[in-house]
Every structure is written in structure tokens, then in C-alpha cells.
C-alpha positions in Angstrom: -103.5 106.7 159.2 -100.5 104.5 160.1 -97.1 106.5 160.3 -94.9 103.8 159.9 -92.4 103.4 157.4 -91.8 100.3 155.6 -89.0 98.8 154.6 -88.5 98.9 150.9 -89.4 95.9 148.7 -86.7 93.6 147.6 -86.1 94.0 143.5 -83.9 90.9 143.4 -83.1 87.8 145.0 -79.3 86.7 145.1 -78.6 83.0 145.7 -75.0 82.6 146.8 -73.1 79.4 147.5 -71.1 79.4 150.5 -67.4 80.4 149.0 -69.4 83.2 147.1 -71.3 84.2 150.5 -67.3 84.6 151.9 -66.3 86.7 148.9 -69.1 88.8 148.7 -68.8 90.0 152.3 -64.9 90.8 151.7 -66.0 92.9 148.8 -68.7 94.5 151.2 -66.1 94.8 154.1 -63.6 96.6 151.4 -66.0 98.7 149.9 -67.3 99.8 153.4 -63.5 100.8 154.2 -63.3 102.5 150.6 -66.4 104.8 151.2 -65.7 105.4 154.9 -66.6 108.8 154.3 -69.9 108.0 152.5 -72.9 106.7 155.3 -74.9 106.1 152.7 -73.1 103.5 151.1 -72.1 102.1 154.4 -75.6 101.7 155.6 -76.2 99.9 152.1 -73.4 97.4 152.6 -74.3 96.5 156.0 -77.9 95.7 155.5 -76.5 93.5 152.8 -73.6 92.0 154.9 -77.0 91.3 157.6 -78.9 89.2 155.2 -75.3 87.2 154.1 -75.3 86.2 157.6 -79.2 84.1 156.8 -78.9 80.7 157.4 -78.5 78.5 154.2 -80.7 76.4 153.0 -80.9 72.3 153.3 -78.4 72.7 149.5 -76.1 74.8 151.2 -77.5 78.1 149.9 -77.9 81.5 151.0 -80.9 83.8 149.5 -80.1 87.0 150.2 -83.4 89.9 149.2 -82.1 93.0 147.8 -83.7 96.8 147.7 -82.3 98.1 144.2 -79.9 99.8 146.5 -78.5 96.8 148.2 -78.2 95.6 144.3 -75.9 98.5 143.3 -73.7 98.3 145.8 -73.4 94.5 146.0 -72.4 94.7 142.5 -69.8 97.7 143.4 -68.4 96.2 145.9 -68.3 92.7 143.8 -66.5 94.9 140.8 -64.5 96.6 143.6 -62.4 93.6 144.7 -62.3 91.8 141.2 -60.2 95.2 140.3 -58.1 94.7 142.9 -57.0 91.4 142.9 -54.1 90.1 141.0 -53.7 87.4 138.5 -52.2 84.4 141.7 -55.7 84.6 142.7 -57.3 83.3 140.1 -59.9 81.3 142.4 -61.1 84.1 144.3 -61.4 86.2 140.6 -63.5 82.8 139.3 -65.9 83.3 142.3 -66.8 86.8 141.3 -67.0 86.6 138.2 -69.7 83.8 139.0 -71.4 86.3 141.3 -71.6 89.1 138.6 -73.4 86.8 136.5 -76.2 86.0 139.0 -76.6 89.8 138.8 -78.2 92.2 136.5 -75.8 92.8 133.5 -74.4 96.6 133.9 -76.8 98.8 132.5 -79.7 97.7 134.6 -77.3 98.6 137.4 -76.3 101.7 136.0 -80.3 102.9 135.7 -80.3 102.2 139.6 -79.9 105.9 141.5 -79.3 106.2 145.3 
């Protein structure tokens, strides 16, 4: 019997362009100072932040492999910053709204518990 735990597998695939890799780990690093008090959500967003770090690929690409966890917060942390910018930054809002529609639409990420 092998007593090793495996790492969960990966319910989604995110493929980010490399403005939308930058943006995404802003909305990690903000949501990781948001929820200081909450490890679990920290330990989330930096195992996510880890795999934005992947090299890209030869189109410039980044696949990043997400647990449903990693999905939820992604998207929180995505939503997080879209709320808090204001209207002069219209390129940075463009970019995320382009990354909340390579994820699941809301309900799937409501039905996600952590």
C-alpha cells in the first residue's frame, strides 16, 4: 500500500497570453493581500501564481493546469480586481474581461466548494 498523496487532478486548462499572464498574477497578488487572514485561499493563489511562472509556448502562451480550487480562486481574484478598477483603465478591464471568458461562466464556479 503506497501512502502517498497525490496531487489532485487538473479540472481545467487556462491558456493566457502574456498581458493576461501579468494581470492575472496582480489579481492573485491582490487577492492574496485581501484574504491575508485566510491560508487556505493563500495556498490556492500561490500554487496558481507557480504555474503563471511556466514557460510559454513557441506562440507566446502560457498553459496553466488548474485543481477546481485553483479555478475558483483564479476567477475571484480575476472578479476581484475588475471590481476595483476604475473606468481610466479601460485596457487593463479589456484584459479581464477576456480572461473571464476563457473560464467557466459563473455557475459552474459557484458549484465548486473549498
Amino acid at each position: 500500500m503506497n501512502d502517498a498523496i497525490t496531487p489532485p487532478e487538473a479540472a481545467y486548462h487556462l491558456l493566457l497570453e502574456p498581458q493576461e499572464v501579468a494581470v492575472t498574477t496582480s489579481a492573485l497578488h491582490l487577492l492574496i493581500s485581501d484574504e491575508a487572514h485566510q491560508p487556505d485561499i493563500r495556498r490556492l493563489a500561490r500554487e496558481v501564481l507557480a504555474g503563471l511562472e511556466a514557460e510559454p509556448d513557441e506562440f507566446g502562451v502560457v498553459t496553466v493546469a488548474l485543481t477546481p480550487g485553483q479555478l475558483k480562486i483564479t476567477h475571484t481574484a480575476v472578479h476581484l480586481l475588475l471590481d476595483d478598477l476604475q473606468r481610466e483603465q479601460a485596457d487593463e478591464m479589456q484584459i479581464l474581461h477576456g480572461i473571464l471568458d476563457k473560464l467557466p461562466d459563473e455557475h459552474a464556479i459557484r458549484a465548486i466548494r473549498l
